[in-house]
N, C-alpha and C positions, 0 to 999 in steps of 0.2 A: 292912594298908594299905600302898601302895608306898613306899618313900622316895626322896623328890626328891630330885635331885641336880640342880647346877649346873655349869654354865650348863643349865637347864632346857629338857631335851628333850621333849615330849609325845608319847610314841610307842606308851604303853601304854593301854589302859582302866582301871587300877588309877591312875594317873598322871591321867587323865584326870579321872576322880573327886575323886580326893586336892585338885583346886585348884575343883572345883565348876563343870565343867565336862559338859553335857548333848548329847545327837546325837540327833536328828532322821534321817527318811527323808523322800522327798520326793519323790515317781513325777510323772516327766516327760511321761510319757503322761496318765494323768487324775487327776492333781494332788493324791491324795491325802496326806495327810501325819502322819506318824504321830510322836510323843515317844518315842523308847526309855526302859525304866527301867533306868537305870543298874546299879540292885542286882540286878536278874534277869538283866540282860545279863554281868554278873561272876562270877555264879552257874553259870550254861552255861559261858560261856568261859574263865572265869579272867583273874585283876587285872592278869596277866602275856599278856594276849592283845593283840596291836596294836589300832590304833585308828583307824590309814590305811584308805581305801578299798579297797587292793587287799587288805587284811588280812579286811577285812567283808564284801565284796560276795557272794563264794562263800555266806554265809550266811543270804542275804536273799533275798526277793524281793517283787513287789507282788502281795499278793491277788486284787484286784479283778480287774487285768489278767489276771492267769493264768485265773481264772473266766471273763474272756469270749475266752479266748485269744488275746490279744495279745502281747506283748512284756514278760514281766516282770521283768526285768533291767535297765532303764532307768529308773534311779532318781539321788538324789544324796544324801549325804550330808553333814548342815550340823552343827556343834560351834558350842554356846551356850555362850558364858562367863557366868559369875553374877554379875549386876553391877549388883546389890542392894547398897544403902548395908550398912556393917558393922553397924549397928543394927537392919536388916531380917534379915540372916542372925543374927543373938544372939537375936531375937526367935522365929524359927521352932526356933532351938535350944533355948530355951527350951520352947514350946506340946511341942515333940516330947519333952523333958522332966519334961511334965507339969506345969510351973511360971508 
């Protein structure tokens, strides 16, 4: 896992992770919108891979658009912070602990 350091920069996906923080796609042509999974995306890239736009964009594109040939590079990317009470996140730590 990455270690935070402060004053806390968010510039990795390992970093990104680490505070429970999720990315989205989001095709500005026909609106589809997809949830990355964190743990697959770290898995290809590494913890150590940026988390900017211009870090990710090369690696993406939109399916749908590409299938009916349009533009598939016109997408955006949005960072969901986790902002579930502390009692919701011990809760899922828990079930995912079998407890």
């Amino acid at each position: 896992m990455s270690k935070l350091t402060y004053p806390l920069t968010l510039d990795t996906l390992g970093k990104l992770k680490a505070v429970g923080t999720r990315i989205s796609i989001n095709c500005n042509i026909c609106h589809k919108h997809t949830m990355l999974d964190m743990d697959k995306l770290i898995e290809r890239l590494g913890e150590d891979h940026g988390c900017m736009d211009a870090d990710l964009r090369p690696r993406f594109h939109c399916e749908r658009c590409r299938a009916e040939g349009r533009n598939d590079k016109n997408f955006s990317f949005i960072q969901h912070s986790d902002t579930r009470s502390d009692a919701a996140k011990k809760n899922d730590y828990l079930k995912a602990k079998g407890g």
